[in-house]
C-alpha positions as a printed NumPy array, in Angstrom:
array([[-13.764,  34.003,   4.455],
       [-14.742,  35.45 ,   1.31 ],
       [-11.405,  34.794,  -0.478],
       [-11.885,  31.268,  -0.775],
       [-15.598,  31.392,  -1.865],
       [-14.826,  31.231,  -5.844],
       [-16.457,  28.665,  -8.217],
       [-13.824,  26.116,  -8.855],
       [-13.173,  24.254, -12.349],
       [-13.896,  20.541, -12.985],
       [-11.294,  18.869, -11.089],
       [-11.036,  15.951, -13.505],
       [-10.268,  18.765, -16.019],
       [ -6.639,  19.369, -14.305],
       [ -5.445,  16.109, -15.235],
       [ -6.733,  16.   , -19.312],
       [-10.671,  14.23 , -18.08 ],
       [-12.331,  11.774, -19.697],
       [-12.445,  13.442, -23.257],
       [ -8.731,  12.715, -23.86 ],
       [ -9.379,   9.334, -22.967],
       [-12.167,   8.934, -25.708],
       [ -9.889,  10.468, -28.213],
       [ -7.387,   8.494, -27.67 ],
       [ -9.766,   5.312, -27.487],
       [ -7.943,   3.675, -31.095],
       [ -4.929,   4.927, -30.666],
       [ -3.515,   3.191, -27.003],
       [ -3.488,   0.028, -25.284],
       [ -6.319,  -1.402, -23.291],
       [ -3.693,  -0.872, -20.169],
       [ -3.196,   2.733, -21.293],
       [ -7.113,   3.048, -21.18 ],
       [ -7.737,   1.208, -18.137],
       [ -5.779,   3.631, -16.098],
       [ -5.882,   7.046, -14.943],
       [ -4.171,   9.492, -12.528],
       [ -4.997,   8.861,  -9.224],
       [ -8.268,  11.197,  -7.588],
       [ -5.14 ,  12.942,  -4.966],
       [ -2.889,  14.259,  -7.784],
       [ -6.249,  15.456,  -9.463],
       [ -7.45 ,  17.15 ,  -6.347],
       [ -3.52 ,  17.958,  -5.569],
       [ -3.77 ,  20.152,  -8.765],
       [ -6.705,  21.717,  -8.016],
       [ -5.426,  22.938,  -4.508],
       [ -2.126,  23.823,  -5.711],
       [ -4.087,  26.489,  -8.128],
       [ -6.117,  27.743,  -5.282],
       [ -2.876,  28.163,  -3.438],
       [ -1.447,  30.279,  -6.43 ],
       [ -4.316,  32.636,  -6.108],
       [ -3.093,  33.65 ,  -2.844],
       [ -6.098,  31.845,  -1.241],
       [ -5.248,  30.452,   2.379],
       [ -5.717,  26.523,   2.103],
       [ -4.132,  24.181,   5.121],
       [ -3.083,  21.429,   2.204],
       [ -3.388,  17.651,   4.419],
       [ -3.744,  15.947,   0.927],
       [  0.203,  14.93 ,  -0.152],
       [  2.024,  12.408,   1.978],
       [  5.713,  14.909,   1.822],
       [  7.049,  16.732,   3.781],
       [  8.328,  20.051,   4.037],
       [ 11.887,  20.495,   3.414],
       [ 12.565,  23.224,   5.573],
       [ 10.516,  22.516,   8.128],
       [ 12.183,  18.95 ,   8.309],
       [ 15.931,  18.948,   6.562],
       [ 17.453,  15.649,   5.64 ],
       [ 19.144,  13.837,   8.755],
       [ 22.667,  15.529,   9.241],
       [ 24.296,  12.245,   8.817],
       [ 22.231,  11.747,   5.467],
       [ 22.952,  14.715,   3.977],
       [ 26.926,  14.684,   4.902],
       [ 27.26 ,  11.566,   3.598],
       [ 25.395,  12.562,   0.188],
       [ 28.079,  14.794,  -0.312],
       [ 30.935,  12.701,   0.373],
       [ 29.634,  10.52 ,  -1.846],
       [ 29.428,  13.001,  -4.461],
       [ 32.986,  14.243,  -3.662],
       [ 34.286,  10.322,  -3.718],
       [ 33.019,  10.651,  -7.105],
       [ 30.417,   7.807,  -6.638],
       [ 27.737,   8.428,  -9.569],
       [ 28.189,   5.689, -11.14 ],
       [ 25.872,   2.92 , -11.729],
       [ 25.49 ,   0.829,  -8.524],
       [ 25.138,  -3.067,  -8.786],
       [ 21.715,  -4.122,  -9.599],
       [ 20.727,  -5.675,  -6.151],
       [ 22.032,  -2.511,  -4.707],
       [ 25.665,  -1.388,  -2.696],
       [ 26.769,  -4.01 ,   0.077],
       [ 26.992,  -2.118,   2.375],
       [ 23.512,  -0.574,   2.34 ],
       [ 22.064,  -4.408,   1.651],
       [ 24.393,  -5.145,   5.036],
       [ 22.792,  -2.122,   6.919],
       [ 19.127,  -3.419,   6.006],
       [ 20.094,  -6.93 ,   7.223],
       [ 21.273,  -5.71 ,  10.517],
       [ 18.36 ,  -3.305,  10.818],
       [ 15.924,  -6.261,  10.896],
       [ 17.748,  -8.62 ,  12.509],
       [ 18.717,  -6.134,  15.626],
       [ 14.357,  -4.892,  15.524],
       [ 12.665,  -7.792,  14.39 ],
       [ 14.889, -11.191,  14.97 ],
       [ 14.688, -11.659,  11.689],
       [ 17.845, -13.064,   9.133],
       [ 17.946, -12.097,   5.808],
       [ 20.693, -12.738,   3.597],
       [ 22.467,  -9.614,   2.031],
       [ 23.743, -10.881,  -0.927],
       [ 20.264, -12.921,  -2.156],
       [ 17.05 , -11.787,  -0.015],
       [ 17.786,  -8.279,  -0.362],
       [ 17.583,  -5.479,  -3.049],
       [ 17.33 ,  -1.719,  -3.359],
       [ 15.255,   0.449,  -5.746],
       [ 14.392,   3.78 ,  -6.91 ],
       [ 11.831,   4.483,  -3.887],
       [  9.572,   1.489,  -2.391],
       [  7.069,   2.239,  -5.397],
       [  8.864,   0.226,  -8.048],
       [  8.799,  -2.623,  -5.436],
       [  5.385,  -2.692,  -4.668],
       [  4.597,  -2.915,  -8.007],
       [  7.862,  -5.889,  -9.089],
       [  6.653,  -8.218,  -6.097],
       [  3.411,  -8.448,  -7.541],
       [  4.961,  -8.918, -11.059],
       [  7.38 , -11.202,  -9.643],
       [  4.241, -13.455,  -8.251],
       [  1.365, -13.077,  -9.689],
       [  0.191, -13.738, -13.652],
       [ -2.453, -12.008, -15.53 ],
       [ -5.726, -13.305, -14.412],
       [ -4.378, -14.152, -10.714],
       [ -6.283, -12.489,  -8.134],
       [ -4.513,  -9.771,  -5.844],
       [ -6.396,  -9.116,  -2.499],
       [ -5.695,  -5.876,  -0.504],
       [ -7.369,  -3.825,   2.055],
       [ -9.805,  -0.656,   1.073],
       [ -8.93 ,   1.475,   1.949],
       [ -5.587,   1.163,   0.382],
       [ -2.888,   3.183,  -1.389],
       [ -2.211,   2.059,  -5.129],
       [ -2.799,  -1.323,  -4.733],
       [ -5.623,  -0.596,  -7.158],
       [ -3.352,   0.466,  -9.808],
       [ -0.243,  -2.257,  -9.157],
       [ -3.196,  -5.063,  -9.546],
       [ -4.331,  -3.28 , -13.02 ],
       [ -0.526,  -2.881, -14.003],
       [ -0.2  ,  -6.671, -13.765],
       [ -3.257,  -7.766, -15.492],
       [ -4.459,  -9.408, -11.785],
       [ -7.871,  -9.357, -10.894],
       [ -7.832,  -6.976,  -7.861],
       [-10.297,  -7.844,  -4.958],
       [-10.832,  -5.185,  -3.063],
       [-12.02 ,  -5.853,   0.803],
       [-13.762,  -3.363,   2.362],
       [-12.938,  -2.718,   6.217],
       [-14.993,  -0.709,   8.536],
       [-14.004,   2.397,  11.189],
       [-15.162,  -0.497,  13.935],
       [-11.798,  -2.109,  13.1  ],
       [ -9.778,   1.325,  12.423],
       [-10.224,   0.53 ,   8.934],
       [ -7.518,  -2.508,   9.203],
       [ -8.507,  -6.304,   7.597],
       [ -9.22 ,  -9.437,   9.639],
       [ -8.458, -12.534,   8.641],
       [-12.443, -13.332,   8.64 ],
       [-12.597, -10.514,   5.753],
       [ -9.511, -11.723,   3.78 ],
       [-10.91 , -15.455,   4.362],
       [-13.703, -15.917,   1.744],
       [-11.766, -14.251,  -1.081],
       [ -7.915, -16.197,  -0.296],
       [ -8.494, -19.737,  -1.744],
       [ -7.97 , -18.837,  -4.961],
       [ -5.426, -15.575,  -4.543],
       [ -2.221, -15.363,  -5.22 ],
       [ -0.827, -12.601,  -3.275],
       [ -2.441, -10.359,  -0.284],
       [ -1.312,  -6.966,  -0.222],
       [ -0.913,  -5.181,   3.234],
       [  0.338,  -1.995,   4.679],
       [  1.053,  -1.332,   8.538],
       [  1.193,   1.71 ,   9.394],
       [ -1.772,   1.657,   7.125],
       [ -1.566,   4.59 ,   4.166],
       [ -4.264,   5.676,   4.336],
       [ -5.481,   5.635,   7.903],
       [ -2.88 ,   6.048,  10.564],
       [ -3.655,   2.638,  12.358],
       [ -1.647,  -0.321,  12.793],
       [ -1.984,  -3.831,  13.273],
       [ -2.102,  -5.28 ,  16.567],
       [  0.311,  -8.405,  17.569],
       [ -2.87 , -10.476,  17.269],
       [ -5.056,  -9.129,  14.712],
       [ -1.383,  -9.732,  12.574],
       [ -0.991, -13.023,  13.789],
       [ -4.268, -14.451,  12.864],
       [ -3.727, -13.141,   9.225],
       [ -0.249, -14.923,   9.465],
       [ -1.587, -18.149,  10.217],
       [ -4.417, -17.679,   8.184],
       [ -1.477, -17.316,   5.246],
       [  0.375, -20.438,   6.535],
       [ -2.853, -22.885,   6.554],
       [ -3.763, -21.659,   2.99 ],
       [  0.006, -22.586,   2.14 ],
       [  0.132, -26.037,   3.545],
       [ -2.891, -26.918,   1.867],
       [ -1.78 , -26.11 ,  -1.377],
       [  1.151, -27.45 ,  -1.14 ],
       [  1.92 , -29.563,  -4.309],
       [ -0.904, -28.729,  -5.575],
       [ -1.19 , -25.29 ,  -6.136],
       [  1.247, -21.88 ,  -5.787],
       [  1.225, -20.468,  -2.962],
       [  0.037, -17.475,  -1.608],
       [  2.436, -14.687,  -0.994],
       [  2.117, -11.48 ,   1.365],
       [  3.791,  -8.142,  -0.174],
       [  4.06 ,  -6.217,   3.202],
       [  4.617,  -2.585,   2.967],
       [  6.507,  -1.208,   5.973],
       [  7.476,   2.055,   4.923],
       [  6.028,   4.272,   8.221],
       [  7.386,   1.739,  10.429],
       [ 10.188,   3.696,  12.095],
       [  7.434,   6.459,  12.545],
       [  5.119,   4.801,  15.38 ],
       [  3.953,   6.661,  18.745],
       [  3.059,   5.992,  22.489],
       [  5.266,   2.953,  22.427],
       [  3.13 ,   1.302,  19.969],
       [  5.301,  -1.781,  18.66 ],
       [  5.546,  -2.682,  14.727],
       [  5.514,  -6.787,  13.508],
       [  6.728,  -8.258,  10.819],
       [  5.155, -11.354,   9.527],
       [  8.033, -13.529,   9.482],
       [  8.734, -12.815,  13.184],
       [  5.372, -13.437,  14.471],
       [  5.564, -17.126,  12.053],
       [  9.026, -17.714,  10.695],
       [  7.356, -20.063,   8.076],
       [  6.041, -17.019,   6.68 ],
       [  9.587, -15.718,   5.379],
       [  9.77 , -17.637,   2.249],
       [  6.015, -16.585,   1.179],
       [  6.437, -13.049,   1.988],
       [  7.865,  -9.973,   0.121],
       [  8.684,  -6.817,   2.787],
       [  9.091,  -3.511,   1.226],
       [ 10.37 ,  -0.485,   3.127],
       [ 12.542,   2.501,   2.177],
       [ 14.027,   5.922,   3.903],
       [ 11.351,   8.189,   2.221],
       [  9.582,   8.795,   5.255],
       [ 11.081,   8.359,   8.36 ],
       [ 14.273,  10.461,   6.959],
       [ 11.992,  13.121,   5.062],
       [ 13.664,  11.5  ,   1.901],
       [ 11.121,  11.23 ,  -0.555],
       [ 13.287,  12.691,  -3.528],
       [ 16.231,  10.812,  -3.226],
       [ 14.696,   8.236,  -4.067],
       [ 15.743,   4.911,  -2.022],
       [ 13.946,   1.538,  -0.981],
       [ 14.473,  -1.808,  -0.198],
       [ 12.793,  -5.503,  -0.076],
       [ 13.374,  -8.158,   1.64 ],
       [ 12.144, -11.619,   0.55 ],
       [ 12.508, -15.478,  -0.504],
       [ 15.761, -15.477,  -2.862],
       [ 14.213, -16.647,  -6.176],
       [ 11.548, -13.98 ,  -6.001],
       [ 14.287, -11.35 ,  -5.103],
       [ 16.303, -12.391,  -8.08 ],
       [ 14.074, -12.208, -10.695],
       [ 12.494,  -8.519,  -9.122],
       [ 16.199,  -7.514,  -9.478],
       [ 16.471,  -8.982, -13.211],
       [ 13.273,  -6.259, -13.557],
       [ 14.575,  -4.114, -12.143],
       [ 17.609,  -4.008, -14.847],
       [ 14.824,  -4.324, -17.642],
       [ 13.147,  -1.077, -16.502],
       [ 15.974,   0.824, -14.865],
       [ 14.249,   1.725, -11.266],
       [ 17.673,   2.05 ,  -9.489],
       [ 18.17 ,   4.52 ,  -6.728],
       [ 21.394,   6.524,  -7.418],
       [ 24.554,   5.552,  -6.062],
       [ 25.599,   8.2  ,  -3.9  ],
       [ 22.217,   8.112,  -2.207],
       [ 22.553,   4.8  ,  -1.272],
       [ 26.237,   4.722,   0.196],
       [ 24.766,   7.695,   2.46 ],
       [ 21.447,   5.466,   3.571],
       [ 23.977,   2.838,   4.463],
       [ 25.901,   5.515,   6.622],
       [ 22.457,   6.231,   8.613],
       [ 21.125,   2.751,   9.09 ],
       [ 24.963,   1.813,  10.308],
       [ 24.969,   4.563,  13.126],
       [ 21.929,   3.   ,  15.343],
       [ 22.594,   5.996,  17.872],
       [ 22.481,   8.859,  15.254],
       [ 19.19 ,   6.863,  13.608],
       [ 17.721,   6.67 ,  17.679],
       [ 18.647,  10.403,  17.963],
       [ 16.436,  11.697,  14.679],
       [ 13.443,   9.635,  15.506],
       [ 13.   ,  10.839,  18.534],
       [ 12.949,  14.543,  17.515],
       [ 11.236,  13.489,  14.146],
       [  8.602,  11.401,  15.277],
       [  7.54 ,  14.131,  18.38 ],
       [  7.195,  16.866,  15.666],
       [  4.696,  15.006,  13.45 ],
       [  2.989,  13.273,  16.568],
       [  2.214,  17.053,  18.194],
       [  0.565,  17.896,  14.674],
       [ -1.781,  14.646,  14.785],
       [ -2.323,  15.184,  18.198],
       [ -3.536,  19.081,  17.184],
       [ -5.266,  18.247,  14.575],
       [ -7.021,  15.142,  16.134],
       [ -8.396,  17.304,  19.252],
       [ -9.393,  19.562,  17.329],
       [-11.822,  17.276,  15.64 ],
       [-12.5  ,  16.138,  18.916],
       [-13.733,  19.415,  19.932],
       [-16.105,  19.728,  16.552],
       [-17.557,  16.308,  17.856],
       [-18.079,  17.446,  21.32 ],
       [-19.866,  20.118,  20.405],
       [-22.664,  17.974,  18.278],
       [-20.711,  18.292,  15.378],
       [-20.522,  15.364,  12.86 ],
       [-16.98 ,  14.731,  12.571],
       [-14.577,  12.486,  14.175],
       [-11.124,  11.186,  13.728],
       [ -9.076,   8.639,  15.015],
       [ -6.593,   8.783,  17.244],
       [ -2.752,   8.881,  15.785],
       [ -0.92 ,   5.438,  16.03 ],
       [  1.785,   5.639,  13.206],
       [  2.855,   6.851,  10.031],
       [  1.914,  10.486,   8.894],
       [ -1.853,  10.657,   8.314],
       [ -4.921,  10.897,   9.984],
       [ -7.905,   9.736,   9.44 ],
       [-10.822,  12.415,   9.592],
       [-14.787,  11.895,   9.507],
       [-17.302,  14.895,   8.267],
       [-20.286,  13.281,   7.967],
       [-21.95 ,  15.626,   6.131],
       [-24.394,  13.582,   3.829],
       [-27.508,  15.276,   2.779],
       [-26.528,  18.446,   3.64 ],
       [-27.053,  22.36 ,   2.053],
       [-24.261,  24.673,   1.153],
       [-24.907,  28.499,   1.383],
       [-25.215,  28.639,  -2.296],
       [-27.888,  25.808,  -2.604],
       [-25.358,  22.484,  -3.301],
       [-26.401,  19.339,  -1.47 ],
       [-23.315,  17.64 ,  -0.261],
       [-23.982,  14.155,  -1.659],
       [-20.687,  12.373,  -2.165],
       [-17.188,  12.869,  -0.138],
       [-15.847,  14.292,  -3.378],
       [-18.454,  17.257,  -2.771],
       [-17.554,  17.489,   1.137],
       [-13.982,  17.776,  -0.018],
       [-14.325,  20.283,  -2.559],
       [-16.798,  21.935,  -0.459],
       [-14.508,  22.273,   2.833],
       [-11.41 ,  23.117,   0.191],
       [-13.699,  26.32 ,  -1.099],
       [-15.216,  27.666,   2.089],
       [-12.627,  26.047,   4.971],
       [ -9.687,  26.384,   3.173],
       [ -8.83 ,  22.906,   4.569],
       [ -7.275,  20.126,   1.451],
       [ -8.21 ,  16.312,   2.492],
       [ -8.416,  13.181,   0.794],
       [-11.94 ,  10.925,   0.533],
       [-11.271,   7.547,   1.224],
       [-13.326,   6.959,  -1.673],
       [ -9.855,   7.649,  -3.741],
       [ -8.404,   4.501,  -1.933],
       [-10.671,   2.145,  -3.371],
       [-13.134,   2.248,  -1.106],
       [-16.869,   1.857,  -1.931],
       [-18.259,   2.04 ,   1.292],
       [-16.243,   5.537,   2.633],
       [-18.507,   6.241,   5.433],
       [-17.659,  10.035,   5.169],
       [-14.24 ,   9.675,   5.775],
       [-10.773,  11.441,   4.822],
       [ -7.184,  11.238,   5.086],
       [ -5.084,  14.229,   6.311],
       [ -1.348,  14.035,   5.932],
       [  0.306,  17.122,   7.833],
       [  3.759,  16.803,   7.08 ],
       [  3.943,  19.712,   5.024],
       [  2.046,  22.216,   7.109],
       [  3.109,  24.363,  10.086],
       [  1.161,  23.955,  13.279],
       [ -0.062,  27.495,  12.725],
       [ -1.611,  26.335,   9.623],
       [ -3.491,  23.503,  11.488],
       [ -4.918,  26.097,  14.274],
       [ -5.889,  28.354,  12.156],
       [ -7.75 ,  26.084,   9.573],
       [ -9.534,  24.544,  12.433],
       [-12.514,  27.473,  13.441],
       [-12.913,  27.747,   9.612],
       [-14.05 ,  24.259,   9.659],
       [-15.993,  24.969,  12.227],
       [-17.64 ,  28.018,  10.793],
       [-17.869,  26.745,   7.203],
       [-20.013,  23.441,   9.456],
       [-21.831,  25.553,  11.17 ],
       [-23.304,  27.509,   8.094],
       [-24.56 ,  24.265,   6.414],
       [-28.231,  24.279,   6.208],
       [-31.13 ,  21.482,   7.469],
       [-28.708,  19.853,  10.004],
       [-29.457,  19.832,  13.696],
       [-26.952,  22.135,  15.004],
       [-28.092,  25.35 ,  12.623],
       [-27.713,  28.498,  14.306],
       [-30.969,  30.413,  14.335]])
């Protein structure tokens, strides 16, 4: 294992570090200052350079896939073309093509008994990003407070981007890192938006019927009692990993389990995932009409429309429920098999008396991965204080690429990580998994040293 025993650099270095930012300290807005890249494209960079030095790393940390390990859907990519060969690159409507804004409607209606209005309560965008970040602009006004989950992917940075005051509440492994509506309940009286994800990014777990419910109704009292006197409090609901859920695990919506819900809440999917279509570039929302219109009026302003072509072909896959069945089921067995071998794998480590764990796979594309490895020696002398040093530390001598949760916004990270294995083989996971082991094993003062 000597190959991947180098010194790295400073890995806020890859991304310009906090000396450009003091430069540039009269020169940019307080926004500009306020934010930075994101900790995973930092540590993204660093692996990537490992990588180029030929040194073997099993890279968990980027939520995409591989493209040749997991093509575009047939259907998708035909229809791209024939698209392209209809000559359709022009610009689409703002709200998005008809028939894609049809396909959407009759997507939720047929899974979740839901009705949404094509022509007003739905619009399409240049990935599910842009909406994320437009419902909360659409909603919320400097100073309002934004609550969300930690941990929590980028709802950190849409708060800042809006000038909200972003309350972050921390959840605990005892509740597979998902919020309660007894942790969102001292912080909602004054919010104006709660920002949730299920599949949760960065965890893996999703919310029961009732753990959603309770949230739900905890929503709808807030509302009535501010009705009249106060704006109500919306839910942005990311949905993205829906379509990807295993053992029969069923996915809610908030407007099905309380239909009052459906004019205080702003759903945001897209086919980045579940297709393995994260470049072209296509998502959609679904929400009260006056919000929708005035996202879509942003949405002109800033020019986050997903191309043409790509759309007409999305509206081609949603359409053909059969052909959509058909992929999933291949789709979702391929990623499930690498969770599965990477989560008993862990669950090995732990039987053995090592401290790591990892919870088991229930949707979406990550899992979430505990080393606790606090206090602990290196063979060269470092004592692993922080997850940022366990995660550099099993990147050097493991040759294994995960993400803290400390990068989600979490405070409280209780030693774990998130490991997306989309763009790994198999092979990759096996064979990064003794390594782990070993490079464990040779940590010093713990209890299971060998002599």
């Amino acid at each position: 294992m000597n190959e991947i025993l180098s010194q790295p650099a400073n890995i806020d270095d890859v991304a310009g570090g906090q000396g450009l930012c003091e430069a540039s300290a009269g020169r940019l807005s307080r926004l500009a200052l306020e934010l930075d890249y994101s900790g995973i494209i930092k540590l993204a960079s660093y692996v990537q350079r490992q990588i180029d030095d030929g040194r073997p790393i099993c890279d968990l940390i980027i939520g995409d896939f591989d493209p040749a390990r997991f093509p575009l859907p047939g259907v998708l990519r035909q229809a791209i073309y024939q698209a392209y060969a209809d000559n359709q690159h022009d610009y689409p409507p703002l709200e998005g093509v008809l028939p894609l804004r049809e396909a959407i409607a009759g997507l939720t209606k047929r899974c979740f008994q839901v009705d949404y209005d094509p022509d007003s309560e739905i619009i399409i965008s240049g990935g599910a990003r842009p909406l994320l970040y437009l419902a909360l602009l659409a909603v919320a006004d400097p100073g309002d407070t934004v609550i969300y989950p930690a941990p929590s992917w980028n709802n950190m940075y849409y708060a800042t981007l809006c000038g909200a005051r972003g309350v972050a509440v921390e959840t605990t492994a005892e509740n597979q890192f998902l919020p309660t509506a007894q942790d969102f309940a001292p912080h909602i009286q004054d919010a104006r938006a709660i920002a949730l994800c299920s599949p949760q990014n960065p965890v893996g777990t999703m919310f029961s019927r009732q753990a959603l419910e309770e949230i739900c109704d905890l929503v709808v009292a807030e509302n009535r009692r501010r009705r009249g006197r106060q704006k109500p409090l919306y839910m942005v609901f990311d949905q993205v990993y829906w379509m990807l859920t295993y053992q029969a695990l069923p996915h809610y919506q908030p407007a099905q389990l309380r239909p009052e819900l459906k004019e205080y809440t702003i759903v945001v999917d897209g086919g980045s995932k579940a297709f393995a279509a994260t470049g072209l570039r296509v998502g959609w929302g679904m929400g009260p009409a006056d919000v929708i219109d005035k996202m879509k009026l942003m949405i002109e302003h800033i020019g986050a429309i997903a191309p043409k072509a790509e759309q007409l072909a999305m509206a081609a896959l949603l359409h053909n429920h059969a052909l959509l069945q058909d992929h999933l089921a291949t789709f979702k067995t391929r990623i499930f098999n690498s969770l599965q071998l990477l989560h008993g794998g862990m669950q090995r480590m732990k039987e053995e008396g090592l401290p790591v764990d990892a919870m088991a796979p229930m949707g979406g594309i990550y899992l979430s991965m505990q080393f606790n490895l606090a206090g602990r020696v290196t063979p060269a002398g470092q004592v692993l204080r922080t997850p940022e040093d366990v995660s550099r530390y099993l990147i050097d001598h493991a040759g294994l690429a995960v993400v803290p949760f400390s990068y989600f916004g979490m405070t409280r990270a209780e030693w774990w990580f998130r490991a997306a294995v989309c763009a790994v083989l198999p092979e990759q996971i096996e064979n990064a998994l003794p390594r782990v082991r070993d490079a464990i094993i040779a940590l010093r003062n713990a209890q299971y040293l060998r002599e």
